[in-house]
N, C-alpha and C positions, 0 to 999 in steps of 0.2 A: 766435563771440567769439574774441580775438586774446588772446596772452600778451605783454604788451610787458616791455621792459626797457628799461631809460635808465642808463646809465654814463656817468661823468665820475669824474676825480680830482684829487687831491690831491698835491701835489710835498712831501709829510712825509712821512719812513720812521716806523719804533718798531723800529729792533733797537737794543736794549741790552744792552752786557755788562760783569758785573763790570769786569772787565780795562781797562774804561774810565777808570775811578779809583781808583789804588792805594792804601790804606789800610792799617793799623798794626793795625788792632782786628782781631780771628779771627773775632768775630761782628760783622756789621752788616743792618742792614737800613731801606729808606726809602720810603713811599707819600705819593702824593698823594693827601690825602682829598675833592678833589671827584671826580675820574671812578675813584679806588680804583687806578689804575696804578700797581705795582710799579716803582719808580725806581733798587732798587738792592739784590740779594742776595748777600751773603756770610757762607755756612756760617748764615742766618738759620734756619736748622728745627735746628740744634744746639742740645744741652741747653748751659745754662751756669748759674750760680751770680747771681743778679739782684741780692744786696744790697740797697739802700735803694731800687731803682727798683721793689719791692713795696711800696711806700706807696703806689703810684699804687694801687690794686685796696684797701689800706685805707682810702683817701680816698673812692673810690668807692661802697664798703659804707656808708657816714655819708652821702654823698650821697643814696643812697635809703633809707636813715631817715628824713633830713633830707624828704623828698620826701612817704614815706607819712604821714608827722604824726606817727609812734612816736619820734620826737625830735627836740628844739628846739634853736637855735644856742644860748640863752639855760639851757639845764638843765645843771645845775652835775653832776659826777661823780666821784667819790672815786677818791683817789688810791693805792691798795696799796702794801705794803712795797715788791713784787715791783716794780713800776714804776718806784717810785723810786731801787731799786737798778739799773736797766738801765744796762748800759755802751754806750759809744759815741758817737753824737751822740744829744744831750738840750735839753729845753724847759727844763732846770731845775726840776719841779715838787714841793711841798715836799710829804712824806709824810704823810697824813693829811688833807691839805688839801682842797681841791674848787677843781676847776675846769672854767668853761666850756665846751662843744662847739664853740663858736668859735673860744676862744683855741687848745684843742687839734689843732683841724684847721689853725689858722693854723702850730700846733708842730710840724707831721706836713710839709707843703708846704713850708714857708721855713725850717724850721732843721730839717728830718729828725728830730724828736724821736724818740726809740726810748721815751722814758718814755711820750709823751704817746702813742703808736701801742696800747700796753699798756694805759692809759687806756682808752682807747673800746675796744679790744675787750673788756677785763673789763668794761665797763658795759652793749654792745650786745649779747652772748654768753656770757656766765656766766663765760668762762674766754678765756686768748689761745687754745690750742689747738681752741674750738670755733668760736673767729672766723675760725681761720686753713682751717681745712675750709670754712667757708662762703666766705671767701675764694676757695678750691680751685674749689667746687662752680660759684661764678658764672662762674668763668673758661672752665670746661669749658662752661656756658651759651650765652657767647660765641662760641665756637668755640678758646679758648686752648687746648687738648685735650691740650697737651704741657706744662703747667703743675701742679706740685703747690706749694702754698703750707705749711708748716709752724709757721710765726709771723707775724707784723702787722709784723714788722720789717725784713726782709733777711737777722739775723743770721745767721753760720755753723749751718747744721743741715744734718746729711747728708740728703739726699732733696728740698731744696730748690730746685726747680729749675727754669727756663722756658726758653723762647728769645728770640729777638731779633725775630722775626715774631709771636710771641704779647704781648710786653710793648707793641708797635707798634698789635695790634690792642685791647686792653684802655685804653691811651690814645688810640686813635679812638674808642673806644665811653663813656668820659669827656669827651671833647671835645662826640660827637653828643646823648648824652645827658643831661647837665650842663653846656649853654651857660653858662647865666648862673654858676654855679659857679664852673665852669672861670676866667670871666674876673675874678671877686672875687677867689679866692686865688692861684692859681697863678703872675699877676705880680707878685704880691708883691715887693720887692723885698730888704725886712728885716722883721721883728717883734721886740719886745721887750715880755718878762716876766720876772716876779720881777727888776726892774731891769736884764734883762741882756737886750742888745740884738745879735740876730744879723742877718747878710746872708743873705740866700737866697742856698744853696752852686753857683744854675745860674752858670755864667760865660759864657753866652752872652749875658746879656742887656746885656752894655756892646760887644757887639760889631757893631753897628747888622747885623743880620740879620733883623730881624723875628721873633725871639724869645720868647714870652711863656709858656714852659713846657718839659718838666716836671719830671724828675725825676734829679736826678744818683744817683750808687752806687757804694762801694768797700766789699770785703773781701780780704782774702789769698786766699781761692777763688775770687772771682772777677772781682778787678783791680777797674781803674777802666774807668766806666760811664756810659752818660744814654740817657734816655729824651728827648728835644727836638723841640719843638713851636714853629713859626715859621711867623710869615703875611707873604705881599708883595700887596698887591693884594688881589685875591677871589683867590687861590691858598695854600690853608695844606696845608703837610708836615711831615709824623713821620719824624722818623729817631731809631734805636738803633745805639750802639754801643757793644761791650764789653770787657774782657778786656786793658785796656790796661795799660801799667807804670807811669804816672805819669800826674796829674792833665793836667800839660799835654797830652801824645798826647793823653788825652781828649777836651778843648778843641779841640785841632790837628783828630782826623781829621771831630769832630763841625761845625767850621767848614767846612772842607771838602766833605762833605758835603753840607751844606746848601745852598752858594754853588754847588755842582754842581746839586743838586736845583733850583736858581732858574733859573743862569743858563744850563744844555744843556738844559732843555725849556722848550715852551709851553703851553696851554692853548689849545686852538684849539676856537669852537664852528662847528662844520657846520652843525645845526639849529638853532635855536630850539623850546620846546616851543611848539606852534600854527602855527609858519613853513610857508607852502602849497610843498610840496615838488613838486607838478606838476598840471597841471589834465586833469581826462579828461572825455570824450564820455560824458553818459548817453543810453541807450535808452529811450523812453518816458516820457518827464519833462516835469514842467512848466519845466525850465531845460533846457537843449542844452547845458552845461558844470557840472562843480564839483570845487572844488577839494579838492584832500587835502593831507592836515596831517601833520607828525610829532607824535606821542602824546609825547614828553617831550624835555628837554633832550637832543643830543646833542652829546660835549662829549669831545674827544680831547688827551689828554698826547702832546706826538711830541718828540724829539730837533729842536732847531732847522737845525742844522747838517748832516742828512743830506736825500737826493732821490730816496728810494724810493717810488713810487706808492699812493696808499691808496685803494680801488676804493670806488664807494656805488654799488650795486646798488639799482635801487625796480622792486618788480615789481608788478603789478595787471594782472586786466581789463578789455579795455575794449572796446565802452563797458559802463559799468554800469547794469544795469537799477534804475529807478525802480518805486517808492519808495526813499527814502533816508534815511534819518536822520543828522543830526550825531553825531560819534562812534562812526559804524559802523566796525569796522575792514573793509578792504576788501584789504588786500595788507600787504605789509611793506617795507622798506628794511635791504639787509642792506650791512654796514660790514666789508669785507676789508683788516685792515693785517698786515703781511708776518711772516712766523712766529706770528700769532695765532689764535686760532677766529674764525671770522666772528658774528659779531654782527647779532641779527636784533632789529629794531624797528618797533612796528607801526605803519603806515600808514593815515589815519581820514580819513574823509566830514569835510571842511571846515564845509560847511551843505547842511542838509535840503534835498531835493527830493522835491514830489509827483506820484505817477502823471497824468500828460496823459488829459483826454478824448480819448473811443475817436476822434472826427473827428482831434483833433490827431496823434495816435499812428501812423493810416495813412499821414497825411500825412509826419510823419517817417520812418516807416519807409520809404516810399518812396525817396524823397530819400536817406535811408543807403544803402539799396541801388543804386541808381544811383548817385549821385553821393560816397559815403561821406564824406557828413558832412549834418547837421542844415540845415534850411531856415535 
């Protein structure tokens, strides 16, 4: 048996560097969530002060309430002294009173309520402080591992802290995990309670970018801020940025950003999941050929603009001996693009083939060996 190999490429590089787009914010960070490609880091694993872009992780915790059946949109929830004294931005709710899980998660997403955030954690966890550790706990879940939450809020508290890579991956895992969620409130564009009518404080979404989430943030510790979440096509990215002096820089570098994120990459699919990647010789078979398949989407972010070679390695034996089953993996397809680990994906029996009677088998074999290849 022979080890083959088959190379061809691809005229798209993937080097990317910061330095490519200068930015204002000390912290940023941007992925594309279908193939997970890192689009843009700066200082993203530094701690910084998150503000109101930890609503996104209290919204989150109500989502899987909402989910397990331990709480309904519709269950009304008492409103503490404590909450309704919260400073900052507010739903306005009146003390004493009760209100909805719906209106308050509408409170928490479109007008950043700090009352209504106090709300559902004194409802869901006894206290803010033991919502804000479970908070904590599921981030570390995720993998946010550089994340300590303190409150439901943002507010200033020493020890508060995330980064720009951990708030990025906490809104992929609200996006993956809370679809239909995700798309009821988060485009919100205004809500209004107790007669008073707020705009959701994102300003991206009059900025025709494809837009529809998530989370803006400001305090004195840690500037102005967004969590943003925008789809063009079947291509949606998350970018964070932080630490900025003024709402507009916000706005400005978070535009930017994003228009970079669309417009210097693509999305290019190599594969298809099931696309017959090459056909080989079986040995012994009731077929002389069958095809292999790639086992899943293959689906590459590259830089539109550069023409650096991107290698697809498909190794296998051949021929392969029958029997065969659909599904079998038989070899791999490995994916080299230029300052990256190579990427190995696996290689599958397109469709079954059965062992040949012993007359047909000699008969092939023969033939293979003289003449290498099948009668």
């Amino acid at each position: 048996m022979k080890h083959f190999f088959i190379f061809f490429s691809l005229l798209f590089g993937l080097t990317v560097s910061a330095n490519s787009l200068e930015l204002q914010a000390p912290q940023a960070y941007m992925i594309d969530l279908e193939t997970g490609v890192v689009l843009f880091d700066k200082n993203a694993e530094q701690k910084m002060a998150p503000s109101s872009m930890s609503k996104i992780m209290t919204a989150y915790l109500v989502f899987e309430r909402l989910k397990s059946g331990d709480t309904k949109l519709d269950d009304l929830l008492n409103v503490s002294k404590k909450a309704w004294q919260m400073e900052g931005s507010r739903m306005f709710v009146n003390v004493d009173s009760q209100v909805s899980v719906e209106n308050l998660l509408k409170g928490v997403v479109v007008q950043s309520g700090n009352d209504a955030c106090v709300v559902l954690a004194e409802a869901l966890s006894g206290t803010e402080a033991a919502f804000a550790e479970e908070m904590t706990r599921k981030a570390h879940e995720m993998g946010a591992t550089n994340t300590t939450f303190l409150n439901s809020t943002g507010l200033p508290d020493e020890g508060h802290l995330t980064t720009a890579k951990d708030l990025a991956l906490i809104a992929e895992r609200t996006i993956r995990d809370f679809p239909e969620q995700y798309a009821k409130y988060y485009p919100l564009k205004e809500f209004e309670y107790n007669n008073i009518k707020q705009a959701n404080r994102n300003p991206l979404f009059t900025k025709n970018i494809g837009a529809d989430g998530m989370k803006t943030g400001f305090t004195n510790a840690g500037g102005y801020g967004i969590v943003a979440s925008a789809k063009q096509g079947n291509r949606r990215i998350i970018a964070v940025v932080n630490g900025l002096p003024s709402a507009k820089a916000r706005e400005q570098d978070a535009v930017a950003l994003l228009n970079w994120g669309f417009n210097y990459f693509k999305n290019y699919k190599i594969f298809a999941k099931g696309d017959v990647v090459d056909v080989v010789d079986v040995w012994g078979g009731t077929e002389k050929t069958i095809p292999l398949v790639s086992s899943q989407d293959i689906i590459m972010t590259l830089p539109r603009n550069q023409r650096k070679d991107l290698q697809v390695k498909v190794s296998y034996d051949s021929p392969l001996a029958a029997p065969l089953k659909a599904g079998d993996q038989v070899g791999i397809i490995e994916i080299t693009l230029p300052g990256k680990d190579v990427q190995k994906i696996p290689l599958h029996v397109g469709k079954g083939v059965d062992k040949a009677w012993f007359h047909q088998r000699i008969g092939n074999s023969i033939s293979y060996l003289l003449l290498g290849k099948h009668k």
